[in-house]
Phi, psi and omega in degrees: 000137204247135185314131153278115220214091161236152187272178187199136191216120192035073153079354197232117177294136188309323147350298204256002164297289180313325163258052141269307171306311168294329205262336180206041179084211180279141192239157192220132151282094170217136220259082129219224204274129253211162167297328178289357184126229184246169189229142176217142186216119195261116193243152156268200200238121173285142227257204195261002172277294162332292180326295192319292212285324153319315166289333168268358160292301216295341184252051149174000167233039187319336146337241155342279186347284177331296193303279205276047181247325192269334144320284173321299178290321167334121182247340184270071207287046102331324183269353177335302202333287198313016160257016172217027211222084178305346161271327160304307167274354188244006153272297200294320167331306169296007249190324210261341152318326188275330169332318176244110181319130194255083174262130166317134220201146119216169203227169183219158184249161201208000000 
């Protein structure tokens, strides 16, 4: 039987990176460190359905808000717990803002 050689990039086969990449676009990783080595969490970009409810946690839980950006987005969901794992989660929260490309706007009045 002949060797099988799949890659692999923060713990997820390129395969299934690519279809995470078709079914929802640009994807964001981010790993960490852990006493056991690395923890890796493959996040998508959240739609506008996601946003609403994040923001309406957010006006009396910015917390809670966060936990559900990070629920919601999550893709490698093996990893759910840890959003309920306060050292794991409070690395990664701040990381969770890059989720959404941040473009530059301006506007003019007339």
């Amino acid at each position: 039987m002949a060797s099988v050689n799949i890659t692999t990039i923060g713990g997820v086969e390129e395969s299934t990176i690519a279809k995470w990449k078709k079914q929802h676009g640009e994807l964001t990783l981010v790993t960490v460190e852990v006493d056991e080595g690395e923890l890796y969490f493959w996040f998508r970009k959240p739609d506008m359905k996601t946003i609403s409810a994040v923001t309406k946690i957010a006006q009396s839980d910015p917390l809670g808000s966060t936990q559900a950006l990070f629920r919601n987005c999550l893709l490698n969901n093996q990893h759910i717990h840890y959003a309920d794992d306060p050292e794991v989660f409070l690395a990664v929260g701040p990381h969770l803002e890059d989720l959404v490309k941040k473009r530059k706007a301006s506007s003019q009045r007339f």
